[in-house]
PQR file with spaces between the fields and no chain letter, atoms N, CA, C, O and H, PARSE charges and radii, in Angstrom:
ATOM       1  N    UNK     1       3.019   39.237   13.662 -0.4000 1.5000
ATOM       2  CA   UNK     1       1.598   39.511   13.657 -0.0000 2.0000
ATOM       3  C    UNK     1       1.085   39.469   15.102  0.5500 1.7000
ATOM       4  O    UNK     1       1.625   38.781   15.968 -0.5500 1.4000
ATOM       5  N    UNK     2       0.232   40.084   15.268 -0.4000 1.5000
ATOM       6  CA   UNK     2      -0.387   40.349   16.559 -0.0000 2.0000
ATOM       7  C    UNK     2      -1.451   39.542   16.792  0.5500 1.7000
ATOM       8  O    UNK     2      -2.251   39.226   15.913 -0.5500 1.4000
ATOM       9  H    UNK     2      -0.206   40.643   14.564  0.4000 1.0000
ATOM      10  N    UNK     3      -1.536   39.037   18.410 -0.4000 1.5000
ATOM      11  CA   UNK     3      -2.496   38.183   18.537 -0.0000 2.0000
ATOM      12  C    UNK     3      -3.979   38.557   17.860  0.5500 1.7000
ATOM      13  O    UNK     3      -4.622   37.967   16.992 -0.5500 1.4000
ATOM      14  H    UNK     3      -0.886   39.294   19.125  0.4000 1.0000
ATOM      15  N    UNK     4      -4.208   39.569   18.484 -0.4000 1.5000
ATOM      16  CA   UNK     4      -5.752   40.262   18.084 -0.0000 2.0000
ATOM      17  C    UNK     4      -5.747   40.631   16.760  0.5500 1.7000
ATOM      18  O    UNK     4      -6.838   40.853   16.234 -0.5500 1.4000
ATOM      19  H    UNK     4      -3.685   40.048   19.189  0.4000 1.0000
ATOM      20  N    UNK     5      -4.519   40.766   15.974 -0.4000 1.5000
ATOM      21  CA   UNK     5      -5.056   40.740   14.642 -0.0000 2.0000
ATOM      22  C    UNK     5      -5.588   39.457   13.957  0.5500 1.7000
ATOM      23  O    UNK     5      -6.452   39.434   13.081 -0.5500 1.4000
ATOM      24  H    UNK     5      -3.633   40.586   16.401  0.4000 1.0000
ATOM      25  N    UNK     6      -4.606   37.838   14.763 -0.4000 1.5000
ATOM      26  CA   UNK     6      -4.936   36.601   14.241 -0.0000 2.0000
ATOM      27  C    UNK     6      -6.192   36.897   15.019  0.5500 1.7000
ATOM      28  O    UNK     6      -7.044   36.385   14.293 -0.5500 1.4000
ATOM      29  H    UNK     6      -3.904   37.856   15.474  0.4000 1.0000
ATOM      30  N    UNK     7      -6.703   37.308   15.847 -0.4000 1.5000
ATOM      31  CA   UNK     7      -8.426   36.700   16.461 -0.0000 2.0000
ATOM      32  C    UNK     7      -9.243   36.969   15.598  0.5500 1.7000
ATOM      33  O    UNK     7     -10.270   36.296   15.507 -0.5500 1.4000
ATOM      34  H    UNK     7      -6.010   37.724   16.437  0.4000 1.0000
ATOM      35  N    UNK     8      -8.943   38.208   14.599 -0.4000 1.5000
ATOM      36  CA   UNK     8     -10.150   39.144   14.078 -0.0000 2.0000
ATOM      37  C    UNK     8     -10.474   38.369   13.087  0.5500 1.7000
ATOM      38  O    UNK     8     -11.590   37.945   12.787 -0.5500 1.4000
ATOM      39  H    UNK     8      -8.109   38.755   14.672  0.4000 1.0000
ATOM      40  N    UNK     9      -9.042   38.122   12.372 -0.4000 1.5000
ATOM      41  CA   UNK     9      -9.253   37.840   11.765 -0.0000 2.0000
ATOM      42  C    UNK     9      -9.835   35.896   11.268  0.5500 1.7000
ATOM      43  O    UNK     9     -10.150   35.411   10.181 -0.5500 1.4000
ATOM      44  H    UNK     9      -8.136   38.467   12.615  0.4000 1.0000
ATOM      45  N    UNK    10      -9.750   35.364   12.505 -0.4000 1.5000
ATOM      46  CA   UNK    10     -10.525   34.233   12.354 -0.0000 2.0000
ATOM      47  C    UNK    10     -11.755   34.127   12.655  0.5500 1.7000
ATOM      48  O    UNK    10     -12.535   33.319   12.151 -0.5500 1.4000
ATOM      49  H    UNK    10      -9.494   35.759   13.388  0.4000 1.0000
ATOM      50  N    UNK    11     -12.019   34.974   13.534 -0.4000 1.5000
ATOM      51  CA   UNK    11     -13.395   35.602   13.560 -0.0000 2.0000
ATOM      52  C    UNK    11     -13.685   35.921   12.528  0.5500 1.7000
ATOM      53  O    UNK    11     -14.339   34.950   12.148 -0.5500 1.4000
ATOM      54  H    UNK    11     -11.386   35.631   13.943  0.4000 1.0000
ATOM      55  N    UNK    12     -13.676   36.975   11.336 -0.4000 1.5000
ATOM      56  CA   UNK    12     -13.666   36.798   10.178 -0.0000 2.0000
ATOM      57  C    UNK    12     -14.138   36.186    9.405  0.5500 1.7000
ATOM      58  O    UNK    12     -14.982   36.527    8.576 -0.5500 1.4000
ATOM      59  H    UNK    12     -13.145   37.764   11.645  0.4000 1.0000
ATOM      60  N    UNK    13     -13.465   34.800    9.635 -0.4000 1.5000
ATOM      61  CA   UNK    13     -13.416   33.459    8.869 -0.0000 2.0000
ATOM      62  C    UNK    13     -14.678   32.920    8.714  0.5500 1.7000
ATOM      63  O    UNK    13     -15.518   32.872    7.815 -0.5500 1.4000
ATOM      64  H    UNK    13     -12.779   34.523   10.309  0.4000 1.0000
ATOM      65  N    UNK    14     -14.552   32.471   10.016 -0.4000 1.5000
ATOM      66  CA   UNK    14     -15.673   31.571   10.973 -0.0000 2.0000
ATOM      67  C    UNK    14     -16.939   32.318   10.890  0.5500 1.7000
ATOM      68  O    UNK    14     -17.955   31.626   10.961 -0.5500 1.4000
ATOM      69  H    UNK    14     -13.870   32.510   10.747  0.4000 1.0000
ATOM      70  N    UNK    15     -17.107   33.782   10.735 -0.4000 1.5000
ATOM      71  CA   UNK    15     -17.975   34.292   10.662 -0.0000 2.0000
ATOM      72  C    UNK    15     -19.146   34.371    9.014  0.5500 1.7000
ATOM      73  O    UNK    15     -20.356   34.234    8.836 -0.5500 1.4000
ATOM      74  H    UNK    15     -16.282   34.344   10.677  0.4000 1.0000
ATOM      75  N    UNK    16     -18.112   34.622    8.224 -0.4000 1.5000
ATOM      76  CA   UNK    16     -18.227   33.927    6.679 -0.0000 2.0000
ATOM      77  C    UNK    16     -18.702   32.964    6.059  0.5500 1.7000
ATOM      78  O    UNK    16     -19.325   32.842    5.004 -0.5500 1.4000
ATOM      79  H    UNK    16     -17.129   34.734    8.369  0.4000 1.0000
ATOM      80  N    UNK    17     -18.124   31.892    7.291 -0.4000 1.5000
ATOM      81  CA   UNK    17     -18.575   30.534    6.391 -0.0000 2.0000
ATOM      82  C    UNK    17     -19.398   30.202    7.733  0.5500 1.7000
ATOM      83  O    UNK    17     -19.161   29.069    8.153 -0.5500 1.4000
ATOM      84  H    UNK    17     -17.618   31.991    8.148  0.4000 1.0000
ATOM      85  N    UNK    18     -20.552   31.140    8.693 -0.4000 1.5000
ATOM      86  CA   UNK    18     -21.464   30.446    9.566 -0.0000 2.0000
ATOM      87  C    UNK    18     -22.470   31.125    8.255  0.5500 1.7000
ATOM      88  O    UNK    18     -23.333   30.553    7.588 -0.5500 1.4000
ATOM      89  H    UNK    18     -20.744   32.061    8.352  0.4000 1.0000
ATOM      90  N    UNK    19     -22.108   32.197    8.206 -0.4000 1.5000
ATOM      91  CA   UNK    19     -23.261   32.590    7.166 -0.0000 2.0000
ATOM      92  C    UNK    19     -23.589   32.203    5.848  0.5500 1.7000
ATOM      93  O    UNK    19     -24.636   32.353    5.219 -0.5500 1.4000
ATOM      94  H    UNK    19     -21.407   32.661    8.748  0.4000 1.0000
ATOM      95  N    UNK    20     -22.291   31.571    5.473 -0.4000 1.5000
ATOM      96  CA   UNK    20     -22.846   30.834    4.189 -0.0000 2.0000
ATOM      97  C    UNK    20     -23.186   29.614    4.037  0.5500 1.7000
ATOM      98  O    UNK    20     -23.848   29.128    3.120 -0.5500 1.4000
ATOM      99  H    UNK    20     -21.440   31.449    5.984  0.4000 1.0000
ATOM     100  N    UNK    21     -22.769   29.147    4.870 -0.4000 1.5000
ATOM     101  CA   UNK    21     -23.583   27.410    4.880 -0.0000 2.0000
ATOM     102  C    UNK    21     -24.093   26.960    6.102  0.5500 1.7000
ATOM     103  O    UNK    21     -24.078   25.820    6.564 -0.5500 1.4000
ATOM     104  H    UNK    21     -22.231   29.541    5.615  0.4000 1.0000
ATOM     105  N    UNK    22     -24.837   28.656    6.865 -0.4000 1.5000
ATOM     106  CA   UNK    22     -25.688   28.070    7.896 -0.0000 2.0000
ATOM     107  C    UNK    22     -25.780   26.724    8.574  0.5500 1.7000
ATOM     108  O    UNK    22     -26.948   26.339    8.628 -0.5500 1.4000
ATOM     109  H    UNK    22     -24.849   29.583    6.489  0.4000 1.0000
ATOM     110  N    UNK    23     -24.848   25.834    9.144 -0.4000 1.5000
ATOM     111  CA   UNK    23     -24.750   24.964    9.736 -0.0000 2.0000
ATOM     112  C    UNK    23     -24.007   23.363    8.904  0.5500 1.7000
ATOM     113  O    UNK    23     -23.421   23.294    7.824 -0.5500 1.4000
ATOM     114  H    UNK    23     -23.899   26.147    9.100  0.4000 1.0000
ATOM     115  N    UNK    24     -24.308   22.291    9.854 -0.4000 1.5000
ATOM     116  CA   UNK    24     -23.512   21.259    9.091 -0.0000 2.0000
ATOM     117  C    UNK    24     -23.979   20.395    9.307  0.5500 1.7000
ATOM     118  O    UNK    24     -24.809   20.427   10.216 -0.5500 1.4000
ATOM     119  H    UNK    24     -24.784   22.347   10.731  0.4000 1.0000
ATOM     120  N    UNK    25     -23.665   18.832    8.446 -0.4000 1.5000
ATOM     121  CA   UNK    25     -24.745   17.593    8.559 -0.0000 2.0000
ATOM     122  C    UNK    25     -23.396   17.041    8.670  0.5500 1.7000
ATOM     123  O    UNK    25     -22.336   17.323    8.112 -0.5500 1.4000
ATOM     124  H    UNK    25     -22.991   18.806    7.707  0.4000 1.0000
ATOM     125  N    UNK    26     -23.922   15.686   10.037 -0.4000 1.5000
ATOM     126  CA   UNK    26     -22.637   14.660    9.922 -0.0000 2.0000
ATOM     127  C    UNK    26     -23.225   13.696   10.424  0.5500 1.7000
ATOM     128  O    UNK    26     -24.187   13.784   11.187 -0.5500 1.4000
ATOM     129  H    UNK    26     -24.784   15.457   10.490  0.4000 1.0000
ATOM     130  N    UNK    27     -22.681   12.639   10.028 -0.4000 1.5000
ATOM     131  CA   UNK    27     -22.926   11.028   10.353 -0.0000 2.0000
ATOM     132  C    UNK    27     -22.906   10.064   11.287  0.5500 1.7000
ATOM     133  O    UNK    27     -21.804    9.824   11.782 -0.5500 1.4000
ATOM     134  H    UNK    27     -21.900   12.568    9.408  0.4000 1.0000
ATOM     135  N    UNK    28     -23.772    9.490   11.635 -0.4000 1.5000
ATOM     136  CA   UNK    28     -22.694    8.616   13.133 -0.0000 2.0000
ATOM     137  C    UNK    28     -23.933    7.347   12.161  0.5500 1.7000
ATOM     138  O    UNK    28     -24.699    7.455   11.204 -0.5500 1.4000
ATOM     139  H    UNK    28     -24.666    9.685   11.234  0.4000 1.0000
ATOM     140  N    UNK    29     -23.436    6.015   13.290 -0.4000 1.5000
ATOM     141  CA   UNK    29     -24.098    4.778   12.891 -0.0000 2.0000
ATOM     142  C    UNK    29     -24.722    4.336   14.133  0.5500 1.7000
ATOM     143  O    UNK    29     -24.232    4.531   15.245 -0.5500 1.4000
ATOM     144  H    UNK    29     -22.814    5.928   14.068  0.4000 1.0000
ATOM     145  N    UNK    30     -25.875    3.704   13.891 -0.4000 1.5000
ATOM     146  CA   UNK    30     -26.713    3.623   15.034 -0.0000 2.0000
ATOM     147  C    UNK    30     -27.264    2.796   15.306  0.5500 1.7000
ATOM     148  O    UNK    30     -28.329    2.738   14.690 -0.5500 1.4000
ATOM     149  H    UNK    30     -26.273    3.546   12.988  0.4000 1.0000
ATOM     150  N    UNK    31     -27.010    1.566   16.376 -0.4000 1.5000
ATOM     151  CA   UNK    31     -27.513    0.590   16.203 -0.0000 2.0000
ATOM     152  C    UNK    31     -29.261    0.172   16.351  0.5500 1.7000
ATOM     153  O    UNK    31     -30.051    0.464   17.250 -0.5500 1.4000
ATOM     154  H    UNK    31     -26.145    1.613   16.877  0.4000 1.0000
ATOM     155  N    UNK    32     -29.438   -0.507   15.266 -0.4000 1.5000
ATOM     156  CA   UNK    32     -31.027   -0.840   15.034 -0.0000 2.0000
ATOM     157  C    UNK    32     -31.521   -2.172   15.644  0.5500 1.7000
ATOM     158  O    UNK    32     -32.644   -2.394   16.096 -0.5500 1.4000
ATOM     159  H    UNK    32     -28.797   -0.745   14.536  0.4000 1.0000
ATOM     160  N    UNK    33     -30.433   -3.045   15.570 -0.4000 1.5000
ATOM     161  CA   UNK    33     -31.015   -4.667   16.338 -0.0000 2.0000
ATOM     162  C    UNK    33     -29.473   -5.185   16.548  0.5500 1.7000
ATOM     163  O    UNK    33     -28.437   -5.090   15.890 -0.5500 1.4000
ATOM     164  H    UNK    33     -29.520   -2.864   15.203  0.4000 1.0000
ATOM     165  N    UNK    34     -29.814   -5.731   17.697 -0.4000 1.5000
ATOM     166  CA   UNK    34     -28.720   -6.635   18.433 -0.0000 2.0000
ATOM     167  C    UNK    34     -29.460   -8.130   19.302  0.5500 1.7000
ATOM     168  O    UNK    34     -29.772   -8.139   20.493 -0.5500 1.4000
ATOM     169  H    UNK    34     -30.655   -5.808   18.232  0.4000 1.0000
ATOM     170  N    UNK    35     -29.577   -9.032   18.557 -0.4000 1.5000
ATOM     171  CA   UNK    35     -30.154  -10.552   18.648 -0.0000 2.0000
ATOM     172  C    UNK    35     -29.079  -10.859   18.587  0.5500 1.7000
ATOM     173  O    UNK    35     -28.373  -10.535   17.632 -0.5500 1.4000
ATOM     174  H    UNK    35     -29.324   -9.024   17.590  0.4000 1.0000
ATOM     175  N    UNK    36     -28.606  -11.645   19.698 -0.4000 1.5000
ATOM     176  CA   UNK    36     -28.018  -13.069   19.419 -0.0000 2.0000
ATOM     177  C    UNK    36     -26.325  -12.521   18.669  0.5500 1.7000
ATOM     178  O    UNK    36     -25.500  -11.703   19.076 -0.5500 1.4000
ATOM     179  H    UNK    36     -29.179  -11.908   20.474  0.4000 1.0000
ATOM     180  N    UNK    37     -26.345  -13.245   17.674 -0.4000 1.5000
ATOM     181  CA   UNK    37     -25.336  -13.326   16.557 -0.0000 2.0000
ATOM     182  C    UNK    37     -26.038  -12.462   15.677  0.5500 1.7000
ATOM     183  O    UNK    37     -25.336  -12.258   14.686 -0.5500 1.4000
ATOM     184  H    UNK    37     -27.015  -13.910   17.344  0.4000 1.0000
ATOM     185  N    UNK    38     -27.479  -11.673   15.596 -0.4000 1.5000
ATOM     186  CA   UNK    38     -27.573  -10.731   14.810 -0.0000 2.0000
ATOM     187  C    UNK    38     -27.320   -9.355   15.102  0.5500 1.7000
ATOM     188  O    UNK    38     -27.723   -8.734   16.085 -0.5500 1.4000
ATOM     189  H    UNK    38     -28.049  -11.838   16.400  0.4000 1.0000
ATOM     190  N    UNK    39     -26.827   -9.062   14.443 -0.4000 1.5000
ATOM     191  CA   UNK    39     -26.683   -7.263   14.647 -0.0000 2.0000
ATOM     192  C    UNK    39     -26.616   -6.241   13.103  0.5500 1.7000
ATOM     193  O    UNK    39     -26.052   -6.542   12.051 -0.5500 1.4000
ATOM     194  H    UNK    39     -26.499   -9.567   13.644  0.4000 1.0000
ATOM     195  N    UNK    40     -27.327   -5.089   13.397 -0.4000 1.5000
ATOM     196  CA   UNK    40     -28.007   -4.584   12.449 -0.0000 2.0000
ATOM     197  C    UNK    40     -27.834   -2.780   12.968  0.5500 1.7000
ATOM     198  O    UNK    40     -28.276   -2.168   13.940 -0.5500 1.4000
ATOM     199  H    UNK    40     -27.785   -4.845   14.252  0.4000 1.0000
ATOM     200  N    UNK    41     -27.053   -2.401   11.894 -0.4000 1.5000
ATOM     201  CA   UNK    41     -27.035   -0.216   12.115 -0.0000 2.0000
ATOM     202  C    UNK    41     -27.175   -0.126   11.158  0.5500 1.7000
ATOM     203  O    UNK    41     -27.019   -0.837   10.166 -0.5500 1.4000
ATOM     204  H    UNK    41     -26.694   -2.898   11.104  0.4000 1.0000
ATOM     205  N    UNK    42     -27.657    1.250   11.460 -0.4000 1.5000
ATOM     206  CA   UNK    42     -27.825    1.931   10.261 -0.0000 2.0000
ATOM     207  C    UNK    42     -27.239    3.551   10.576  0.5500 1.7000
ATOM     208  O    UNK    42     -27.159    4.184   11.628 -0.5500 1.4000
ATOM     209  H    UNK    42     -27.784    1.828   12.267  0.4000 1.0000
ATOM     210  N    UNK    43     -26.900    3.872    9.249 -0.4000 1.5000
ATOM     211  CA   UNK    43     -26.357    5.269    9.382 -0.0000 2.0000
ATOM     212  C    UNK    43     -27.380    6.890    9.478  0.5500 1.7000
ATOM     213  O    UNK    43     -28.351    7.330    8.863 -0.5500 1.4000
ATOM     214  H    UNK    43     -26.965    3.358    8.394  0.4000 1.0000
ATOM     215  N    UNK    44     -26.929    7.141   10.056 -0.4000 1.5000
ATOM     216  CA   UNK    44     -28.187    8.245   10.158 -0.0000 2.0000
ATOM     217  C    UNK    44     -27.572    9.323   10.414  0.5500 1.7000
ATOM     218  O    UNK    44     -26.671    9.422   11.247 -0.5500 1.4000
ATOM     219  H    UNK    44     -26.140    6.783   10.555  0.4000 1.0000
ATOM     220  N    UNK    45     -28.056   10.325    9.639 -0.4000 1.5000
ATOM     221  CA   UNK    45     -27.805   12.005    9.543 -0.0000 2.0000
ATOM     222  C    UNK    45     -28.271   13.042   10.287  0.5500 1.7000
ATOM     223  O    UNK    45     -29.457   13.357   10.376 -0.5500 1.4000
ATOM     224  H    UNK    45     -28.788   10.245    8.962  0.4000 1.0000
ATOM     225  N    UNK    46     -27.467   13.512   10.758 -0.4000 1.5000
ATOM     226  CA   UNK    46     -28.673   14.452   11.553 -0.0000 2.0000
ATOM     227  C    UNK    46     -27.394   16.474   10.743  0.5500 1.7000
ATOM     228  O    UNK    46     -26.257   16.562   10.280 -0.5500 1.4000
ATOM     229  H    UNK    46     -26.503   13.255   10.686  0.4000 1.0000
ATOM     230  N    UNK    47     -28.363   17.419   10.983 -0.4000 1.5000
ATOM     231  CA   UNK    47     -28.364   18.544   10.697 -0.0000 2.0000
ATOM     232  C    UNK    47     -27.703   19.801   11.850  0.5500 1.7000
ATOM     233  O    UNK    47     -28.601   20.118   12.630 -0.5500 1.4000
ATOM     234  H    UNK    47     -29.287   17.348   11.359  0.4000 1.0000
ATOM     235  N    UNK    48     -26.593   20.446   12.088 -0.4000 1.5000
ATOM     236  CA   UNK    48     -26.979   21.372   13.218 -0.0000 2.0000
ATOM     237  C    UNK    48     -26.846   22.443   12.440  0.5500 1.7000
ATOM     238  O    UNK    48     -26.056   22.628   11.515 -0.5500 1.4000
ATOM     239  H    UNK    48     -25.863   20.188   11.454  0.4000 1.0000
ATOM     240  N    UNK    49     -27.951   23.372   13.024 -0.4000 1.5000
ATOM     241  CA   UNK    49     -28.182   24.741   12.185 -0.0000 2.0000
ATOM     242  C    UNK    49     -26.995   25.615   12.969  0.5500 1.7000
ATOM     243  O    UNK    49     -26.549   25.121   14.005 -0.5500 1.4000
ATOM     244  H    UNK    49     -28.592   23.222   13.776  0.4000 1.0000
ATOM     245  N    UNK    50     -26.486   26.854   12.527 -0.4000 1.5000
ATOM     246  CA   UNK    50     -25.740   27.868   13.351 -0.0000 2.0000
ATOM     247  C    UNK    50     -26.802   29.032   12.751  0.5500 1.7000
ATOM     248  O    UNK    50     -27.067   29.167   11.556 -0.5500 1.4000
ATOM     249  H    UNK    50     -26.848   27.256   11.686  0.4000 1.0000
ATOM     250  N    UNK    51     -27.273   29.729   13.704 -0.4000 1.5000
ATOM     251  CA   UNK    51     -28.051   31.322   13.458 -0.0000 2.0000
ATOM     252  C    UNK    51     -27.297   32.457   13.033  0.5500 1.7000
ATOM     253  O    UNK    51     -26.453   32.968   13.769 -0.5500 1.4000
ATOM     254  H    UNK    51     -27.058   29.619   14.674  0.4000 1.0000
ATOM     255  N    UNK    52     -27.558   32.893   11.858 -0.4000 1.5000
ATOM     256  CA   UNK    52     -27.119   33.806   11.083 -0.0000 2.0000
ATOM     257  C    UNK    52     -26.953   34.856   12.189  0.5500 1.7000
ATOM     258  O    UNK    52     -26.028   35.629   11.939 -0.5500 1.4000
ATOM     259  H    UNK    52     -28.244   32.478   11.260  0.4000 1.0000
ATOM     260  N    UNK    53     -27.491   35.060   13.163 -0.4000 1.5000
ATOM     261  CA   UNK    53     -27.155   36.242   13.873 -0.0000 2.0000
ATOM     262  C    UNK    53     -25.637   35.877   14.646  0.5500 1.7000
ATOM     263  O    UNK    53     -24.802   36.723   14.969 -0.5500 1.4000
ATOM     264  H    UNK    53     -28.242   34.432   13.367  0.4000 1.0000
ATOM     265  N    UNK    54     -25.547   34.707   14.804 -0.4000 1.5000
ATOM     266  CA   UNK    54     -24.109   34.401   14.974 -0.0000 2.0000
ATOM     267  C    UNK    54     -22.746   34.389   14.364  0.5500 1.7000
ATOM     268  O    UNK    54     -21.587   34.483   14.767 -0.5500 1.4000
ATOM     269  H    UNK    54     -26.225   34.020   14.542  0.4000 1.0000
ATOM     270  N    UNK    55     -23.355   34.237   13.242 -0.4000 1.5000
ATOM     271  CA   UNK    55     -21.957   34.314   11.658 -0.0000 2.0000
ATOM     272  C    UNK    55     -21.888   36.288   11.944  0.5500 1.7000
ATOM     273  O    UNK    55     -20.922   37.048   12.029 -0.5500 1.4000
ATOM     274  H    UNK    55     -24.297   34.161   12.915  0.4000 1.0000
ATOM     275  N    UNK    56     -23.343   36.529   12.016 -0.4000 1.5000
ATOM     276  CA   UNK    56     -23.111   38.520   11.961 -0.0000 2.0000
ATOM     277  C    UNK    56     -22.094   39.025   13.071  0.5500 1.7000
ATOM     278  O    UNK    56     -21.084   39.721   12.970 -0.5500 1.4000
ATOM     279  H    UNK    56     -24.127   35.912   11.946  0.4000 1.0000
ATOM     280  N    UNK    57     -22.767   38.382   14.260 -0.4000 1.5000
ATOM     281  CA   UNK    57     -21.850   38.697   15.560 -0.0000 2.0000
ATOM     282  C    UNK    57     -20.643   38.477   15.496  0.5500 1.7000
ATOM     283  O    UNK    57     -19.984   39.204   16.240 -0.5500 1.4000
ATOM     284  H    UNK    57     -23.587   37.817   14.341  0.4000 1.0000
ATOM     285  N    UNK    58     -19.928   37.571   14.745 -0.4000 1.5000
ATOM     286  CA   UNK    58     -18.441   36.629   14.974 -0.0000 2.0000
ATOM     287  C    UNK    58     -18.029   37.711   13.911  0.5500 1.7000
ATOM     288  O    UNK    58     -17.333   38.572   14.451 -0.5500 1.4000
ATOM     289  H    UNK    58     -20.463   36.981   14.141  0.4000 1.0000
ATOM     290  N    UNK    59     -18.286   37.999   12.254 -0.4000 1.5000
ATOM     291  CA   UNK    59     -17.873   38.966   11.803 -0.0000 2.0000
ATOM     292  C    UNK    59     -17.971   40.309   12.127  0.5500 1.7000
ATOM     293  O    UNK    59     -17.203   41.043   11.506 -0.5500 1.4000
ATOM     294  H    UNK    59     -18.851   37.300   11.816  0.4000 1.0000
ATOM     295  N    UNK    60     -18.690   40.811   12.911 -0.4000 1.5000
ATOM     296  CA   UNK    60     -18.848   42.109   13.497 -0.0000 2.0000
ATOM     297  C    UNK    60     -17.653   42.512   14.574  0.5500 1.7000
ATOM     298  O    UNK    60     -16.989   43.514   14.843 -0.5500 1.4000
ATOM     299  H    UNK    60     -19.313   40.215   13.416  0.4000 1.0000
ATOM     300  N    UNK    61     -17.770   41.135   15.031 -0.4000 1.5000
ATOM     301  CA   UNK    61     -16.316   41.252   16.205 -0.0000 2.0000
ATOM     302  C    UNK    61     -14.757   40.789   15.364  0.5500 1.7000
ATOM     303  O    UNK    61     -13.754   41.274   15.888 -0.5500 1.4000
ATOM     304  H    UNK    61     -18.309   40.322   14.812  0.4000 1.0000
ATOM     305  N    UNK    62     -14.607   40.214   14.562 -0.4000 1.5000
ATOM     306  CA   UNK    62     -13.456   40.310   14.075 -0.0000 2.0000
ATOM     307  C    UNK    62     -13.151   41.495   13.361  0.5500 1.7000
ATOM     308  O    UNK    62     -11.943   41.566   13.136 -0.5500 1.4000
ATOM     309  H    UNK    62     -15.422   39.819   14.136  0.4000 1.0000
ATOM     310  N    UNK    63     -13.896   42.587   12.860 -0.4000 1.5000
ATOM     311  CA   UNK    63     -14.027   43.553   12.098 -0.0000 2.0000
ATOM     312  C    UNK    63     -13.508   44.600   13.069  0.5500 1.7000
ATOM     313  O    UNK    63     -12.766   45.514   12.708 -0.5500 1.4000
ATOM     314  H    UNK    63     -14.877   42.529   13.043  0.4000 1.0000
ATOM     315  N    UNK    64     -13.983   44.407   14.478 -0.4000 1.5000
ATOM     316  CA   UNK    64     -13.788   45.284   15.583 -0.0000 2.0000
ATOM     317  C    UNK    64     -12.396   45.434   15.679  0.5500 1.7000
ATOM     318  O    UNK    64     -11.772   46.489   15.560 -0.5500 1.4000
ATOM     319  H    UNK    64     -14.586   43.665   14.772  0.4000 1.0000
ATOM     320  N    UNK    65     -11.741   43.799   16.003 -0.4000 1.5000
ATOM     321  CA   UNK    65     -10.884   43.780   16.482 -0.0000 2.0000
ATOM     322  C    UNK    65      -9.701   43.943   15.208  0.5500 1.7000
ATOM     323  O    UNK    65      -8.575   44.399   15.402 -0.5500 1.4000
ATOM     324  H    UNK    65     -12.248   42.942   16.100  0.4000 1.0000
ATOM     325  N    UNK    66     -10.103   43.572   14.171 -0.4000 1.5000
ATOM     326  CA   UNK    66      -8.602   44.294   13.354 -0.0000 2.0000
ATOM     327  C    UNK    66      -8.801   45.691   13.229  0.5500 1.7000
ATOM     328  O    UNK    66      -7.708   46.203   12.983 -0.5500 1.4000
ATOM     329  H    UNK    66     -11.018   43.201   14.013  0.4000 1.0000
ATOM     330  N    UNK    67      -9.985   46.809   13.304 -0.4000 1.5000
ATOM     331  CA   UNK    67      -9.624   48.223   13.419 -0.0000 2.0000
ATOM     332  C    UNK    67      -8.380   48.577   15.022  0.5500 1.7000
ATOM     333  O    UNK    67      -7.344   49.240   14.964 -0.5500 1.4000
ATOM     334  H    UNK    67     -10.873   46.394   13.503  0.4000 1.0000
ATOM     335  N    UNK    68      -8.997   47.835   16.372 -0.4000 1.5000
ATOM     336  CA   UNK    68      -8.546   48.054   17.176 -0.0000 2.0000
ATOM     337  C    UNK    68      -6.924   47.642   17.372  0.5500 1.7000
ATOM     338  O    UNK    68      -6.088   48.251   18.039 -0.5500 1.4000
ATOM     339  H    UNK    68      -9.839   47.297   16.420  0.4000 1.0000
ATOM     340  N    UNK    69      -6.757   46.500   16.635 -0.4000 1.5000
ATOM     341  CA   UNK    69      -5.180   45.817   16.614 -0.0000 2.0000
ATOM     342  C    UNK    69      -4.921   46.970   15.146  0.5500 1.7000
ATOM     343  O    UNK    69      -3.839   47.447   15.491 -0.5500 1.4000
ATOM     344  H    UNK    69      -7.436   46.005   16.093  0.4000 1.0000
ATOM     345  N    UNK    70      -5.108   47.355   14.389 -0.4000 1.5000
ATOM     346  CA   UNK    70      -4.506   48.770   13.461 -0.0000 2.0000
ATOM     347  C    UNK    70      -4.459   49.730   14.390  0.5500 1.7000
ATOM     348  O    UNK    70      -3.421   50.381   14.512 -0.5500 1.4000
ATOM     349  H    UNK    70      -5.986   46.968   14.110  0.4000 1.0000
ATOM     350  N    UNK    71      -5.618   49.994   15.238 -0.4000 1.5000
ATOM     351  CA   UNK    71      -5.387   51.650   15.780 -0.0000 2.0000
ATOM     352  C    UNK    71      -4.399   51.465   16.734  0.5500 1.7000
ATOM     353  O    UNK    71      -3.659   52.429   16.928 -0.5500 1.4000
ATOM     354  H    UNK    71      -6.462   49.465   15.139  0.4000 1.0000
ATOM     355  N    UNK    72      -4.169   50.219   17.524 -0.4000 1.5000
ATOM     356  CA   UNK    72      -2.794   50.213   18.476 -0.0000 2.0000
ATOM     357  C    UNK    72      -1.629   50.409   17.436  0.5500 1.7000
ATOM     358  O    UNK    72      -0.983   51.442   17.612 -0.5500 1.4000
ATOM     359  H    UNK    72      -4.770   49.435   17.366  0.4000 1.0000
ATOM     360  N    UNK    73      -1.321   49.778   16.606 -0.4000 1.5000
ATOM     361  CA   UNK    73       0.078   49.833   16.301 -0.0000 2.0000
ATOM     362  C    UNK    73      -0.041   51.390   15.790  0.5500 1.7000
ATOM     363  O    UNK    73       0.971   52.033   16.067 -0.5500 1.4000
ATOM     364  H    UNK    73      -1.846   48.939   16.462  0.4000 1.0000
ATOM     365  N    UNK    74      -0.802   51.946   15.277 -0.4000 1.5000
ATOM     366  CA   UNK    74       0.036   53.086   14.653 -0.0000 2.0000
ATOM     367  C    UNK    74       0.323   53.918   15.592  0.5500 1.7000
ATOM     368  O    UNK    74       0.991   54.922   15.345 -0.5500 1.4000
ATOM     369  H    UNK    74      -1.625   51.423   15.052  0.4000 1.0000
């Protein structure tokens, strides 16, 4: 398999799933109080969006590039 066919096609991928679940939520822990011998976190969520015009772009260009990795080999 050809490199640029694996690019397209992870482009592809990546492009698919920016557009279908527009971004991702993940966790970290954060500390709230630190007294002494007390200490106190809490977990907190935060959101990052990815712009649908980006999932379009990433599939637009993997789309490119497996016509272009087909039109070389033949």
């Amino acid at each position: 398999m050809k490199p640029i066919l694996a690019v397209g096609i992870l482009l592809i991928v990546l492009g698919g799933l920016a557009l279908a679940y527009q971004g991702f939520t993940y966790t970290h822990r954060e500390k709230v109080l630190d007294v002494g011998p007390i200490h106190a976190t809490a977990d907190k969520q935060d959101h990052v969006s990815i712009p649908p015009i980006l999932g379009g772009l990433a599939l637009v260009g993997g789309v490119v590039l497996l016509f272009l990795g087909a039109k070389k080999s033949s």
